[in-house]
C-alpha positions as CSV (number, residue, x, y, z in Angstrom):
1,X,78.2,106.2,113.5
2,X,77.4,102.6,115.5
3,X,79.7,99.8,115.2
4,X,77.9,97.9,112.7
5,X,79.0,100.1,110.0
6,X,82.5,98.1,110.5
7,X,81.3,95.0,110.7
8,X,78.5,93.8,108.6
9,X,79.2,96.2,105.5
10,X,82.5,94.8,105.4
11,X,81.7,91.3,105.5
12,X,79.1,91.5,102.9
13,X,81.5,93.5,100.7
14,X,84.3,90.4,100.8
15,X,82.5,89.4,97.7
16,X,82.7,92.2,95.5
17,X,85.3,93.2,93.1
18,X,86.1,97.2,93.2
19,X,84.9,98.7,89.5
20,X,87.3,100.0,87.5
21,X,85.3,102.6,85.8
22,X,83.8,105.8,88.1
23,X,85.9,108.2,90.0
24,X,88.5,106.9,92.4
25,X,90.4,107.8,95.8
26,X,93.6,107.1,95.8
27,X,97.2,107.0,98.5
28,X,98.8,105.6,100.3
29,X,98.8,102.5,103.1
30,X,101.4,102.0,106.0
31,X,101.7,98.9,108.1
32,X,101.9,99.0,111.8
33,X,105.9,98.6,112.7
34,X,107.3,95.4,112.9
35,X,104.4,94.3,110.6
36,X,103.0,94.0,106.9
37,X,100.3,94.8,104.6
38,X,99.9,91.3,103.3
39,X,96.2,90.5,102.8
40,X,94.9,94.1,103.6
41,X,91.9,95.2,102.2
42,X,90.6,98.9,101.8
43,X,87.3,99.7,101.3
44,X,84.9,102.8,100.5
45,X,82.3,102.6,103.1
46,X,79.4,104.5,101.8
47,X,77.1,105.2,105.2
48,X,73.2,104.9,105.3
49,X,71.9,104.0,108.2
50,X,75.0,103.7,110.5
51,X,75.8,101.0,108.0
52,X,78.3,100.6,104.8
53,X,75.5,100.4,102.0
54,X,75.9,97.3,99.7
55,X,75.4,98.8,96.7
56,X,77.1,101.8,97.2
57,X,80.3,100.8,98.6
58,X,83.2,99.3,97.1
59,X,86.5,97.5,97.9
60,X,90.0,96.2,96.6
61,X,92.6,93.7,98.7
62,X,96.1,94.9,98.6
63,X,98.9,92.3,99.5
64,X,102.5,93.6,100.0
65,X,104.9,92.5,102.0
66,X,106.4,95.7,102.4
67,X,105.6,98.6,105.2
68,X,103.8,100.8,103.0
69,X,101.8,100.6,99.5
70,X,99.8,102.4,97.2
71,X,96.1,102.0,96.8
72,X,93.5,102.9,94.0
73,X,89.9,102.5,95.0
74,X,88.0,102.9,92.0
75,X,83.9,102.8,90.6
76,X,83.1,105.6,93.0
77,X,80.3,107.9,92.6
78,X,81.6,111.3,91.9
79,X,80.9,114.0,95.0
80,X,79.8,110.9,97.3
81,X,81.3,110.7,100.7
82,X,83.1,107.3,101.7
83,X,84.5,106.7,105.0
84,X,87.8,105.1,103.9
85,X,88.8,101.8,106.1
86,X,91.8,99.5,105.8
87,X,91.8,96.2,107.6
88,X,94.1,93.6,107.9
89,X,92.4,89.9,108.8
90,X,95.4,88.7,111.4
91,X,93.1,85.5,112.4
92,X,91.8,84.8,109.3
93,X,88.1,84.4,110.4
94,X,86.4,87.2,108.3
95,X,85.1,89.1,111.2
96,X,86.8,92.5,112.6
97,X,87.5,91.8,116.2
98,X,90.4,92.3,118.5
99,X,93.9,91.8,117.3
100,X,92.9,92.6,114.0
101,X,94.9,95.6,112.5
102,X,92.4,98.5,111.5
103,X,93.0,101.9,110.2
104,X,90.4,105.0,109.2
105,X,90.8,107.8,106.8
106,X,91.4,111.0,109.7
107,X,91.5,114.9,109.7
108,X,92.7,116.5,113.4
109,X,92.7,112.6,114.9
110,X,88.7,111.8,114.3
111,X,87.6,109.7,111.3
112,X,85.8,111.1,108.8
113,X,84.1,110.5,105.4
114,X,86.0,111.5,102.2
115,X,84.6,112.7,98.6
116,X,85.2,111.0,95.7
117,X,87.6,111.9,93.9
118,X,90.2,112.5,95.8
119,X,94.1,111.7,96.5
120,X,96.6,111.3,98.9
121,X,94.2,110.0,101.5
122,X,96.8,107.8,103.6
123,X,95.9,104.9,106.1
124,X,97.4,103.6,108.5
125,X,97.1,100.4,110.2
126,X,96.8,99.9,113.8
127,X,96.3,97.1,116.3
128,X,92.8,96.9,117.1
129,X,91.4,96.7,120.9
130,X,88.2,95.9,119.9
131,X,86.6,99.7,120.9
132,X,84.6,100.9,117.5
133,X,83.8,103.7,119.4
134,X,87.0,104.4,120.1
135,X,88.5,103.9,116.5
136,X,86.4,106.4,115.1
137,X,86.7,109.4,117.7
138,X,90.2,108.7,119.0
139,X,92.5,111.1,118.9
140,X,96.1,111.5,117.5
141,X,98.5,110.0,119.8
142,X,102.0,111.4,120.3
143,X,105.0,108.9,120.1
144,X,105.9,107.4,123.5
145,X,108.5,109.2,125.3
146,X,111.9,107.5,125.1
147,X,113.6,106.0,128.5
148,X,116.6,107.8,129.8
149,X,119.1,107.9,128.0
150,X,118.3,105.0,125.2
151,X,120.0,105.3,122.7
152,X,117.4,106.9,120.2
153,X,117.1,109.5,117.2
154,X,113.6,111.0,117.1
155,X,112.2,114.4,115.7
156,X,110.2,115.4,112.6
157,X,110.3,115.2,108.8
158,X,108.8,118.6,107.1
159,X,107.5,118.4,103.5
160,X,108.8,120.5,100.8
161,X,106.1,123.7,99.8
162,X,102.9,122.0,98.1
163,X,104.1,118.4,99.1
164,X,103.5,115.4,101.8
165,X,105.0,113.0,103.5
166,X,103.2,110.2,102.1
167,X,105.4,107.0,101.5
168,X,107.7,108.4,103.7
169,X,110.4,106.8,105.7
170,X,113.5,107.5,108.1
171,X,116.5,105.3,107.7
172,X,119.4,105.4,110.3
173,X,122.1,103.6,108.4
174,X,126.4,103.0,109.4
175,X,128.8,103.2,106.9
176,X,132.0,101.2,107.5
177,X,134.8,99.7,105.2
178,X,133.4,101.5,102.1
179,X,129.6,99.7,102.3
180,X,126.5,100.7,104.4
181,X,126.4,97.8,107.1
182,X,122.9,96.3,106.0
183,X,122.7,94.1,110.0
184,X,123.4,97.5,111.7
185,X,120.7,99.4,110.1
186,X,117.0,101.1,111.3
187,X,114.1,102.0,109.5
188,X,110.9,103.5,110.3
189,X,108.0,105.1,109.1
190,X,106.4,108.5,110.4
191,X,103.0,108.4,112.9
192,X,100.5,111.2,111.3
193,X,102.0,114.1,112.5
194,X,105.3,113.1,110.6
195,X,107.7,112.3,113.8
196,X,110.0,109.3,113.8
197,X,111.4,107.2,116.4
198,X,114.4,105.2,116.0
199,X,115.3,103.0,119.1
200,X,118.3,100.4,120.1
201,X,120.5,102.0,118.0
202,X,124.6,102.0,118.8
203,X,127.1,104.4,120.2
204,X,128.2,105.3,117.0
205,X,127.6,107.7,114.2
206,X,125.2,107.4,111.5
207,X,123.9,108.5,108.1
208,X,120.3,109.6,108.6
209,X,118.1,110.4,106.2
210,X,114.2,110.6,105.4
211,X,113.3,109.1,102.0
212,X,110.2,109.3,99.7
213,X,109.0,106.8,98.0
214,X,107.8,108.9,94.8
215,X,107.9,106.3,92.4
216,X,106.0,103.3,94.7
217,X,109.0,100.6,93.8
218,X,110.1,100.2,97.4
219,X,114.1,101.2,96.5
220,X,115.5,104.5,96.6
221,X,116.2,105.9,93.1
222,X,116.7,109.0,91.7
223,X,112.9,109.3,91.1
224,X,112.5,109.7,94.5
225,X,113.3,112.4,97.3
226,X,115.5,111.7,99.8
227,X,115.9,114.3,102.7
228,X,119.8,114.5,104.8
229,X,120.1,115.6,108.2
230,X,122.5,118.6,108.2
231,X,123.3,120.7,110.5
232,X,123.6,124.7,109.9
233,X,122.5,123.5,106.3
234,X,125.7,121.1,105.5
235,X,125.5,117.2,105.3
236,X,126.7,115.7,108.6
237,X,126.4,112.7,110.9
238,X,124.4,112.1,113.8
239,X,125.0,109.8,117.3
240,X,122.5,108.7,119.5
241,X,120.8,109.4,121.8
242,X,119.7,113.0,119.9
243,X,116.2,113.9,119.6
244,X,114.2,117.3,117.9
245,X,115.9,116.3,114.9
246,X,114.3,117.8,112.1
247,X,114.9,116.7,108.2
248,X,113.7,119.0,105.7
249,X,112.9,117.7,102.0
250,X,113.7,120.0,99.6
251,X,111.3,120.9,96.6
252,X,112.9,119.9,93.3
253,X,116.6,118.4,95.1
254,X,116.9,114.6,95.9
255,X,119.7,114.7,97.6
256,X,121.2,111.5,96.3
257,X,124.5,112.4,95.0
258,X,124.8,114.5,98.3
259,X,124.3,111.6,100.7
260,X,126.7,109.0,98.7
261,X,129.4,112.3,99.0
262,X,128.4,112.1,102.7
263,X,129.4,108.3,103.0
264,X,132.3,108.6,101.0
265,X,134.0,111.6,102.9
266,X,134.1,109.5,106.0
267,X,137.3,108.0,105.1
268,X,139.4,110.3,103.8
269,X,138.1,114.2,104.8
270,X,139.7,116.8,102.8
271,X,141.9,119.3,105.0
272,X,141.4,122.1,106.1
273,X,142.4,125.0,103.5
274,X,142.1,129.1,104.1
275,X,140.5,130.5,101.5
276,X,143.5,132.9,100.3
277,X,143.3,134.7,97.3
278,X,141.9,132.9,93.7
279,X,144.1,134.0,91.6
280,X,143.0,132.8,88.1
281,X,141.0,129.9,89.6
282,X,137.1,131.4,88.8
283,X,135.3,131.7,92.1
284,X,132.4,129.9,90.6
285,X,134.8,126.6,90.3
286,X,135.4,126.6,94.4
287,X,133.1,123.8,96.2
288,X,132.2,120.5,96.1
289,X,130.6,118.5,93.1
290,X,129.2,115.5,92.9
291,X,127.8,113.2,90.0
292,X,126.4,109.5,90.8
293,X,125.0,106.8,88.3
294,X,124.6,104.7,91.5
295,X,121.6,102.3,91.3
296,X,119.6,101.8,94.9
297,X,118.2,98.5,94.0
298,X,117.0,97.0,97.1
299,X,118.4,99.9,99.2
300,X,115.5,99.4,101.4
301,X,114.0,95.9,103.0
302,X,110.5,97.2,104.4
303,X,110.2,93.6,105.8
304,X,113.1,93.0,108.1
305,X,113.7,97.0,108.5
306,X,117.2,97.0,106.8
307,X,118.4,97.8,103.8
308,X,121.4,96.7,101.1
309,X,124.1,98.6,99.5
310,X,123.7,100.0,96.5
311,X,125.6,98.9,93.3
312,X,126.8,101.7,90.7
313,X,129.1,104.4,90.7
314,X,129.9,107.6,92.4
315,X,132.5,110.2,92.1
316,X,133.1,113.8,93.9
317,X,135.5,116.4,93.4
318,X,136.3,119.8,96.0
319,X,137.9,122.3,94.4
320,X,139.6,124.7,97.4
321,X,141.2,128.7,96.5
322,X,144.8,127.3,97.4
323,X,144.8,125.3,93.8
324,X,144.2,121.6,95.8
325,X,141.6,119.5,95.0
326,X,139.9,115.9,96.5
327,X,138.6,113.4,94.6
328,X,136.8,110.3,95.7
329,X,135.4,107.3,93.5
330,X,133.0,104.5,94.6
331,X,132.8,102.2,92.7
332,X,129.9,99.2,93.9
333,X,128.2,96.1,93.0
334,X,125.5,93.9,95.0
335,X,124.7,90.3,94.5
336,X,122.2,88.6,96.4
337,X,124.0,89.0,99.8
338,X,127.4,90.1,98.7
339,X,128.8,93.0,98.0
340,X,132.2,94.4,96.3
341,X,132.9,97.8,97.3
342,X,136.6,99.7,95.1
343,X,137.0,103.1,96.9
344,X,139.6,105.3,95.2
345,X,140.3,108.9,96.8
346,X,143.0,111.6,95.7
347,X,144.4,114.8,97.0
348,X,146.4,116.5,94.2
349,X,146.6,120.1,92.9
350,X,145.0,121.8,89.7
351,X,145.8,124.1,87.4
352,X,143.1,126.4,85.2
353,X,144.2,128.0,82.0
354,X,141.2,129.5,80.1
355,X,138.6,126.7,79.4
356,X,141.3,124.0,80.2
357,X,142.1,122.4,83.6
358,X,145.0,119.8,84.4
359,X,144.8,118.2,87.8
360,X,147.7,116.1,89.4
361,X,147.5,113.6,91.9
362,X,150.0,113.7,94.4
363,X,148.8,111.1,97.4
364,X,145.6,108.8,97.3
365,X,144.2,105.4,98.5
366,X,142.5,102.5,97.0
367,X,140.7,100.4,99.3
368,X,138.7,97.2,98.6
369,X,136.0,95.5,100.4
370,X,134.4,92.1,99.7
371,X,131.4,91.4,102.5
372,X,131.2,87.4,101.2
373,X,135.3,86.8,101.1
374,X,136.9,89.2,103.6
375,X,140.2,87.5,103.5
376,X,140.9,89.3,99.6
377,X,139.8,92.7,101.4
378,X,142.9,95.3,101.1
379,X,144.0,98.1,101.3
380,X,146.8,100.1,98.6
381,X,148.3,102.9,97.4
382,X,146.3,104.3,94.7
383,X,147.4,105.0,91.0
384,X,148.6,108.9,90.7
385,X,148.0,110.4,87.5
386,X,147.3,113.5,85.1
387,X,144.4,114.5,83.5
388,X,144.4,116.9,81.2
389,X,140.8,118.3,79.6
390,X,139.0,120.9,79.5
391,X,135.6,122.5,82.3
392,X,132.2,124.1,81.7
393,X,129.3,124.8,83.1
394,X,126.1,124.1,81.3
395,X,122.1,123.9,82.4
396,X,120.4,120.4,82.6
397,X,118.9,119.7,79.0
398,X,115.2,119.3,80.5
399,X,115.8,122.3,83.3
400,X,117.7,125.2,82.5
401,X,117.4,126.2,86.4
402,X,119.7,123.1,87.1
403,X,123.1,123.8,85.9
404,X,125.9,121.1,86.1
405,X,130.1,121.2,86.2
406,X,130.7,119.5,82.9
407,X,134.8,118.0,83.4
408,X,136.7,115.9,81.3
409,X,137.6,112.5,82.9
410,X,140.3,109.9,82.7
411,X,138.7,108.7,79.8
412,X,138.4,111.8,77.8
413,X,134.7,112.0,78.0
414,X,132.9,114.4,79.5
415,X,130.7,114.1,82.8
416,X,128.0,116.4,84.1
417,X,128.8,117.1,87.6
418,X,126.3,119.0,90.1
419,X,127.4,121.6,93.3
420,X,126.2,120.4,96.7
421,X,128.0,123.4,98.7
């Protein structure tokens, strides 16, 4: 292929509108870090000549502000071979030159042409040195090696089995006064070989986690997969510098309710307990369970590389052999810039009698956090009380290989509740 294949096809297809009819490849674009996607176009080169054919090419402009985006290039001819090229016009002058931001659909590092239809056929934008040659045979490039001792978390993010890591991210977030700490957050996205590299971070721990956009909104929601790092296979915290991390996604698990249990834990860790005999307390009942109606609006700014705290609810209960039990409420709400953060955590013990349970609290702490008007932040003594109800477990209604803790609350209702260890 000659360089005239990037230049003249694409500035004769500016004028055309991509065809909504035809076959279509589809996936996903991702912005070169620190930048945006805003006024990016993708286009469906179709090569004669060492040239993108008029006729048989097409194109569509997608503007987001946001560090990644999904793309649908449509009116394609079925079984015809496109090179796939996304382009971002940083000088506004219609011509691809240098300091342009370019990107070329790859397999192994080299550029080559995909058949229509196809899917998940991800771009990614780069700064462009001018070299055509060089764009189309370069190879991959491995992350540059960090300085001694920075204070850094790199590694990898595997898929789950028949999966990718399209729309992926790594966040490296700090949880402090009951609230992630949006000015003290990282985010990045993955090179093509799915590592991550987050730099300038503090001496402090933090909640890390890879997250999947499944849903292409831009906030993490329970449509989407979001990937912990653990370590030996329980949720934990990480402080830089540490590198080789790896964060599994898990086929079928989000992982939500896990990470808010994560956050909330922080506080207040439940002691130590031997695990003595069980007596009449059903083996099945020991662990921890977790239930979350918390809603991630805005969790994630792709623009500034931050994110905001979530606003909703979240509650988690441990159930230990002894007859103790923790429990731990968040309760959160976000507007614009501020955010109100009630969490409530008891220790009390619990008593099972057939399908009945009775848990008393005995000690506990209410805390409350207002980022806008710190001076009504306090802390108090939290309300101790009896709940009497009854327990079950019971599958999911749309998948019986899911099966939840189903508890009676303060309330008298009855909440589904799902076992994270």
């Amino acid at each position: 292929m000659k360089k005239q294949i990037l230049i003249f096809g694409l500035l004769c297809l500016l004028t055309v509108s991509s065809a909504q009819n035809g076959f279509s490849i589809s996936g996903t674009l991702f912005a070169r870090a620190g930048s945006s996607l805003s006024s990016t176009y993708v286009v469906g080169c179709y090569v004669i000549n060492d040239d993108c054919d008029e006729q048989g090419s097409e194109i569509v402009q997608v503007s987001s502000n946001s560090s990644s985006a999904a793309y649908t290039l449509g009116g394609l001819v079925q079984n015809r071979e496109y090179l796939m090229l996304a382009w971002r016009d940083l000088n506004k002058n219609q011509e691809i030159d240098k300091g342009d931001e370019l990107g070329v659909s790859q397999v192994g590092g080299k550029a080559v042409e995909i058949k229509a239809p196809a899917q998940r056929i991800d771009l990614r934008l780069a700064l462009f040195n001018g070299d055509f040659d060089a764009l189309l045979n370069q190879a991959e490039q491995p992350p540059a090696p960090t300085q001694t001792g920075a204070l850094v978390l790199s590694g990898t993010v595997r898929p789950a089995g028949g999966s990718s890591l399209s729309n992926t991210a790594v966040i490296a977030s700090i949880w402090e006064n009951g609230q992630y700490n949006q000015s003290r957050s990282k985010a990045v996205s993955l090179d093509n070989a799915g590592r991550f590299n987050l730099a300038n971070l503090e001496k402090t721990a933090y909640v890390l986690f890879a997250w999947r956009d499944l849903d292409n909104n831009g906030t993490v929601n329970s449509a989407d997969e979001v990937a912990p790092y653990r370590v030996n296979g329980k949720l934990a915290l990480v402080t830089p510098p540490t590198q080789n991390i790896t964060l599994q996604f898990e086929k079928g698990d989000s992982s939500l309710d896990a990470l808010v249990d994560l956050t909330m834990s922080r506080s207040n860790p439940p002691a130590n307990n031997t695990n003595t005999a069980t007596g009449s307390i059903p083996r099945e009942l020991l662990g921890e369970f977790s239930t979350t109606s918390t809603t991630l609006t805005s969790f994630y700014n792709p623009a500034t590389g931050s994110f905001a705290p979530p606003s909703g609810n979240a509650q988690n209960f441990e159930f230990f052999a002894d007859g103790t039990y923790t429990e731990a409420n968040l309760i959160q709400s976000t507007s614009f810039s501020c955010t109100t953060s009630i969490f409530i955590f008891r220790k009390g013990t619990f008593i099972v009698n057939g399908a009945q349970m009775t848990r008393a609290a005995k000690s506990g702490t209410e805390i409350l956090r207002k980022s806008c008007y710190p001076e009504d932040n306090r802390e108090n003594p939290a309300k101790l009380d009896t709940v009497k109800g009854t327990w079950r477990f019971g599958a999911d209604s749309q998948n019986a290989a899911i099966v939840y803790l189903y508890l009676t609350g303060r309330d008298g209702a009855e909440e589904a509740f799902r076992k994270i260890k």
